[in-house]
C-alpha positions as CSV (number, residue, x, y, z in Angstrom):
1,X,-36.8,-19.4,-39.4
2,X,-35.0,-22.7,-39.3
3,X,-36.6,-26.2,-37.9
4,X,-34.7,-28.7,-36.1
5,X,-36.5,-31.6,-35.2
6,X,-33.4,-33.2,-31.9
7,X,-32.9,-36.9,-32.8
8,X,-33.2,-39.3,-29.8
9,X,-30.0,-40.3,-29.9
10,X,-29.3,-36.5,-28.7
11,X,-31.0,-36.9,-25.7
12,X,-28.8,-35.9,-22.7
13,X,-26.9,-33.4,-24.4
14,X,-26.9,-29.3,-23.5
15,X,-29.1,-27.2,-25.7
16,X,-25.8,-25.1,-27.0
17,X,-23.6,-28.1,-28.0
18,X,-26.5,-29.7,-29.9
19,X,-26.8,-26.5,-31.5
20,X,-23.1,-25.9,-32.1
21,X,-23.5,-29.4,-34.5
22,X,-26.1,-28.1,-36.2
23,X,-24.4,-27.3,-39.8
24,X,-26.0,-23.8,-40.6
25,X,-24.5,-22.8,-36.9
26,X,-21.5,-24.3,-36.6
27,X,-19.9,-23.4,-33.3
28,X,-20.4,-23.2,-29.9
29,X,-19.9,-19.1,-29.5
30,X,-22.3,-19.1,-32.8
31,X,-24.6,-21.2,-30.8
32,X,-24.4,-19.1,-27.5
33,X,-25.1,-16.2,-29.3
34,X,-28.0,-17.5,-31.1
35,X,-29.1,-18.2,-27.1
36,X,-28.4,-15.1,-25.5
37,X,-30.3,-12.7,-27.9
38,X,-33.5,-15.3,-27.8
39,X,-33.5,-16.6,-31.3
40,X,-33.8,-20.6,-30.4
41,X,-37.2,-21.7,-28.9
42,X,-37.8,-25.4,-28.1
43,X,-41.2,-26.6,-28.1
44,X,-42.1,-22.8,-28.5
45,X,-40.3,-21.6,-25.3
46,X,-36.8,-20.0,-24.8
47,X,-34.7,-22.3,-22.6
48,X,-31.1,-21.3,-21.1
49,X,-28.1,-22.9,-22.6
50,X,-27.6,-25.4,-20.4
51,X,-31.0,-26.9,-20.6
52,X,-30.9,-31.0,-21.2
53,X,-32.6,-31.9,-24.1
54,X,-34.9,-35.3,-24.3
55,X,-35.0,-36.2,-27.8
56,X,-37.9,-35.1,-29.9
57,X,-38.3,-31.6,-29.3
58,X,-38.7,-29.2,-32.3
59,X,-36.0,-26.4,-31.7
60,X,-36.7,-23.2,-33.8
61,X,-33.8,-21.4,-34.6
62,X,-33.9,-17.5,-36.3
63,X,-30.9,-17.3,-38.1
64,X,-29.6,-13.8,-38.5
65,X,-29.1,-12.0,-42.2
66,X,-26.1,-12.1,-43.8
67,X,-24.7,-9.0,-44.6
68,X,-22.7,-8.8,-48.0
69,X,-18.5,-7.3,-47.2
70,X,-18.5,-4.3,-48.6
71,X,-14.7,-4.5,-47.9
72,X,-12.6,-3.9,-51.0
73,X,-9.3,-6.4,-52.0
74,X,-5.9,-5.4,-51.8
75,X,-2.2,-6.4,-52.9
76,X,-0.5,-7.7,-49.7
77,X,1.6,-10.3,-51.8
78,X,1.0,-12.7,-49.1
79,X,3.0,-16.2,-48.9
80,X,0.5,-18.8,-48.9
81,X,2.5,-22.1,-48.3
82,X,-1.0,-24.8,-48.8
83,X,-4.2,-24.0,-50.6
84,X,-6.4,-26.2,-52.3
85,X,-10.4,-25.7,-53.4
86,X,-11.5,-25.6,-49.6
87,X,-8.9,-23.7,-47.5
88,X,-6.1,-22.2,-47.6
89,X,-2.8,-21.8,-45.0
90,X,-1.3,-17.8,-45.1
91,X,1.6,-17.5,-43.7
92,X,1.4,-13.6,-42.0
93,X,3.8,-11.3,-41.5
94,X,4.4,-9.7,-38.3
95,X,2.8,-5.7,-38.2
96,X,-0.4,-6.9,-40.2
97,X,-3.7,-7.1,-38.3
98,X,-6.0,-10.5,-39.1
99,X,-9.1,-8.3,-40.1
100,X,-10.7,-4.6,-40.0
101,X,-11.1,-3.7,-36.4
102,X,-10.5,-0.2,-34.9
103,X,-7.6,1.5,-36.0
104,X,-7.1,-1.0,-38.6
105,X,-9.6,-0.2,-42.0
106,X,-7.4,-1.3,-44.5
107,X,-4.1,-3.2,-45.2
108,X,-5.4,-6.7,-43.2
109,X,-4.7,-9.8,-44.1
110,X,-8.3,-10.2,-44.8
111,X,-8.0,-7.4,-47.6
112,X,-4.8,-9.4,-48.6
113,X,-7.0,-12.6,-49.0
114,X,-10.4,-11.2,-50.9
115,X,-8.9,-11.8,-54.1
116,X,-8.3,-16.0,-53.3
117,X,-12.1,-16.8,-53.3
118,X,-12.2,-16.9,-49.3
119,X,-15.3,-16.9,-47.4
120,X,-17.5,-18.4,-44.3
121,X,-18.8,-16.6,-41.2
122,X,-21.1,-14.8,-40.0
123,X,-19.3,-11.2,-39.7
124,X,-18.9,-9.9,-43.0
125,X,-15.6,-8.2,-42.0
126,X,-13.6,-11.7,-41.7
127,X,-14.5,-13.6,-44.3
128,X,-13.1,-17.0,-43.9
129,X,-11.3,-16.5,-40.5
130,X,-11.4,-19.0,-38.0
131,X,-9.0,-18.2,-35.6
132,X,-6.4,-15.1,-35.4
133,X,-3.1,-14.0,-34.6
134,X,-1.7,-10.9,-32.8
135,X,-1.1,-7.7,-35.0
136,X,3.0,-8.2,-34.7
137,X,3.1,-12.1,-34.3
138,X,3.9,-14.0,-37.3
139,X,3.2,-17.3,-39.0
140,X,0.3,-19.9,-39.9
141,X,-2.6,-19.3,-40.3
142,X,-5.9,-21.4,-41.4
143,X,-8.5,-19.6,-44.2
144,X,-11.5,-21.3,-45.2
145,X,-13.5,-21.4,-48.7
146,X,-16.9,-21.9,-48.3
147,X,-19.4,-21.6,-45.6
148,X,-19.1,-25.1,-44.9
149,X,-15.7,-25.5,-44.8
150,X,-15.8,-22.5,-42.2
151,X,-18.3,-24.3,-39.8
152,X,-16.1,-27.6,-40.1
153,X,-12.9,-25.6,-38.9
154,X,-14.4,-24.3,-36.4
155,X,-15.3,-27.2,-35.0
156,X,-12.2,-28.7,-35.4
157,X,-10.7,-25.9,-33.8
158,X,-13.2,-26.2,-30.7
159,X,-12.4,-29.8,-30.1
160,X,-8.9,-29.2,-30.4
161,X,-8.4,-31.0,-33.5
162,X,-6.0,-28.4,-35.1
163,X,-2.4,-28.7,-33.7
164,X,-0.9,-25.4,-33.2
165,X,2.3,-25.3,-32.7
166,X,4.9,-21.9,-31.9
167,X,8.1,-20.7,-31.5
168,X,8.8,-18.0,-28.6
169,X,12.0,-16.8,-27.2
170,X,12.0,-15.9,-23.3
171,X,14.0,-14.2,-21.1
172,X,15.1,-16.8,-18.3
173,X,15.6,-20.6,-18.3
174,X,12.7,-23.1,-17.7
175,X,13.1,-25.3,-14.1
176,X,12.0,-28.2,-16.4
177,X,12.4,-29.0,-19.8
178,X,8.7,-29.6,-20.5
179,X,5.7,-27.7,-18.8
180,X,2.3,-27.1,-18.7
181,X,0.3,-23.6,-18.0
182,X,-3.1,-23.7,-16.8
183,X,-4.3,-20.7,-15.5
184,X,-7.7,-18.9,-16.4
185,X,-7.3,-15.6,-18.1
186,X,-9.0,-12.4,-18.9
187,X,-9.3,-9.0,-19.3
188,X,-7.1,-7.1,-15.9
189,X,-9.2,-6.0,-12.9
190,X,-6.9,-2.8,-13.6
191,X,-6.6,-1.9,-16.9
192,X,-8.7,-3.5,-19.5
193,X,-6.5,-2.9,-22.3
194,X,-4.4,-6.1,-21.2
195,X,-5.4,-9.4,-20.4
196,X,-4.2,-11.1,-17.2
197,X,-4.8,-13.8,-14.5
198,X,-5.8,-11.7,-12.1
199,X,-9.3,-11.2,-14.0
200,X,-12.9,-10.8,-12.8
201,X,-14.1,-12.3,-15.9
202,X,-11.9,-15.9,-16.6
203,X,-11.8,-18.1,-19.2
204,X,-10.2,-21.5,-18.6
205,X,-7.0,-21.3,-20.7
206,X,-4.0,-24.0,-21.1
207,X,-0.6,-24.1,-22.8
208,X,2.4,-26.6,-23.0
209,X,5.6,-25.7,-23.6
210,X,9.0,-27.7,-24.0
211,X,12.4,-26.4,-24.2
212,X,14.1,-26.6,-28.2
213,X,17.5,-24.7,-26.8
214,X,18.8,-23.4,-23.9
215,X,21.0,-20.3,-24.1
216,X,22.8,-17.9,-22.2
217,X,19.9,-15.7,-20.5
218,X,17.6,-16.9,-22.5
219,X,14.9,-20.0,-23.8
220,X,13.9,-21.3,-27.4
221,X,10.4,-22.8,-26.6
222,X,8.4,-24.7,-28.4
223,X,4.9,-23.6,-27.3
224,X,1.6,-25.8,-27.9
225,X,-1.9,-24.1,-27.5
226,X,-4.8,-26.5,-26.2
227,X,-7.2,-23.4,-25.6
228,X,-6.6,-20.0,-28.1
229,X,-7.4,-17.1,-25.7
230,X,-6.3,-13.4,-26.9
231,X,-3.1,-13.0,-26.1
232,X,-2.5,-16.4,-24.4
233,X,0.9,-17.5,-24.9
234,X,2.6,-14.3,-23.7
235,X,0.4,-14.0,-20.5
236,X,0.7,-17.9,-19.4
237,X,4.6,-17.1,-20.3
238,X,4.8,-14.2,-18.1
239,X,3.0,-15.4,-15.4
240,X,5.3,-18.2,-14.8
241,X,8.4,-15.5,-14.9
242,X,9.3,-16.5,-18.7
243,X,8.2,-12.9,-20.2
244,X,8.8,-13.1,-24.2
245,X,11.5,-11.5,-25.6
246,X,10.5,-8.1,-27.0
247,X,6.9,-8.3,-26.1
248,X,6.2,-4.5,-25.8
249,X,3.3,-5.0,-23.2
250,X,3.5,-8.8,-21.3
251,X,7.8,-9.2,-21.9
252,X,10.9,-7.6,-22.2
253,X,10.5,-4.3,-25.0
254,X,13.4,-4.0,-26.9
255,X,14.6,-7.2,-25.9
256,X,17.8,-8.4,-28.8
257,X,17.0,-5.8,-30.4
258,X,13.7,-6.4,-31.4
259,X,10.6,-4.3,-32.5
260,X,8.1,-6.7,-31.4
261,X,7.2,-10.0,-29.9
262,X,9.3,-13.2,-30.6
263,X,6.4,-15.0,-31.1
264,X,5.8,-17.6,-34.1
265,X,3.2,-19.8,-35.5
266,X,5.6,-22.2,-36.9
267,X,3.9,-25.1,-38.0
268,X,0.1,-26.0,-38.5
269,X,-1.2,-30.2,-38.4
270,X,-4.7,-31.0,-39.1
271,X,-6.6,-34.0,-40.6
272,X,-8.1,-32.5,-43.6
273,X,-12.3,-31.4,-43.2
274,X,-12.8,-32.9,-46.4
275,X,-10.5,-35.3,-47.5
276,X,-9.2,-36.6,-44.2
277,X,-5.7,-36.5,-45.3
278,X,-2.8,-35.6,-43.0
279,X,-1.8,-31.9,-43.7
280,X,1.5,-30.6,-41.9
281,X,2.2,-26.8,-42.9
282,X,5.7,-25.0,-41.9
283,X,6.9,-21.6,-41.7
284,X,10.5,-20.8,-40.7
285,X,11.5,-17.5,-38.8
286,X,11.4,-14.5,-40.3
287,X,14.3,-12.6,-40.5
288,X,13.7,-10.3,-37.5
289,X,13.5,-13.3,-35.2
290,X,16.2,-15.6,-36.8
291,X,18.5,-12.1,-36.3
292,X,17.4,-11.7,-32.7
293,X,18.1,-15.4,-31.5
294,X,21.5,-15.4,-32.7
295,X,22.1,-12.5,-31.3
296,X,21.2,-14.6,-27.9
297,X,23.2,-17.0,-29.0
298,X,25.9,-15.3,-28.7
């Protein structure tokens, strides 16, 4: 059990952000969860997430146990284009899942990464992860270190701090050269296996997009997340008739020629969590998607 005595100067502010500050937390979904399964009492009573705090109060907070990975490290021969003591940037190939989930035990990039001293988080299973990419999108990647570099990322991540920016190819040509998508997302009324806008469970979701080349039937776009939904980019693409090239499930399959998704993380800016230096991280297309778009350049 942890003791949080809420400084006056917090007074005003929602239960879950406060929490989400709180450095053995560290994020807002961390924070809700903590919530939801009744582990935060203030004063001694369980209040809802939204409840205003006055300054003063004495939160108790039941942190859960840390379970040890049991997960075992393996040769991926990963590129890893930035690393230094706290974090590192991977740049993943496209066919490799982020971390064990079902259907994917072994061969992650986690497993890849066990051997590079990274770690943070709460689920033993992705040590160091703070956000993800699809199975068959490529490119950048943020690790962390340490448990406190973790909780820093995060937030940087929640308050947008983390410029992430990617390359996708669509079939069609923008009406502008520069747009933005907001539209909430989900899982699909339908079929659950795909997320969509037509959803009875939204999430408020936004993307900006400009055009970097204009071809014959198709768009190079550079594509900038504000929100990182699953699957965001190729539904907010889709839904404005600009389906990704390849993209087996949202897109065009087989699109060029392609096995999977044209769908990059190209480059990565952040300040630094520690040393507040300007980091700028770069990954060109791999050879599948460099192949593919001069084939549509042609």
């Amino acid at each position: 059990m942890t003791n949080v005595v809420v400084p006056a100067a917090a007074a005003g502010q929602r239960l879950d952000r406060f929490l989400a500050a709180v450095g053995e937390i560290g994020s807002r979904a961390a924070a809700e969860r903590l919530l939801s399964d009744g582990r935060v009492l203030v004063d001694g009573l369980k209040r809802p997430k939204s409840h205003k705090l006055e300054g003063g109060e004495v939160l108790e907070v039941e942190l859960p146990d840390r379970k040890e990975s049991t997960l075992v490290p393996e040769d991926l021969r990963l590129d890893i284009p930035y690393e230094d003591e706290h974090l590192l940037v991977v740049d993943k190939p496209a066919g490799v899942a982020v971390h064990p989930s079902a259907g994917h035990g072994a061969g992650t990039l986690v497993h890849g990464l066990l051997g590079r001293a990274v770690a943070g988080g709460e689920d033993s299973t992705r040590p160091g992860i703070v956000h993800r990419l699809d199975r068959d999108t490529s490119g950048l990647l943020i690790v962390a270190r340490s448990e406190e570099a973790h909780r820093r990322l995060q937030r940087m991540i929640g308050r947008r701090e983390v410029e992430r920016e990617y390359l996708a190819l669509v079939r069609g040509r923008p009406k502008s050269h520069r747009g933005r998508i907001e539209a909430a997302i989900g899982r699909d009324r339908n079929d659950p296996t795909r997320v969509s806008v037509d959803t009875a469970t939204p999430r408020e979701a936004a993307s900006q997009f400009e055009v970097a080349e204009l071809l014959a039937a198709h768009a190079l776009l550079l594509v900038h997340l504000e929100t990182g939904r699953t699957h965001q980019i190729r539904v907010h693409l889709g839904a404005i008739d600009l389906p990704v090239a390849g993209d087996p499930v949202y897109g065009v399959p087989g699109d060029l020629g392609l096995e999977r998704q044209f769908l990059h993380a190209a480059r990565l800016t952040f300040t630094h969590p520690f040393t507040s230096a300007g980091v700028e991280v770069k990954s060109p297309l791999p050879p599948d998607l460099a192949a593919a778009l001069e084939r549509a350049r042609g």
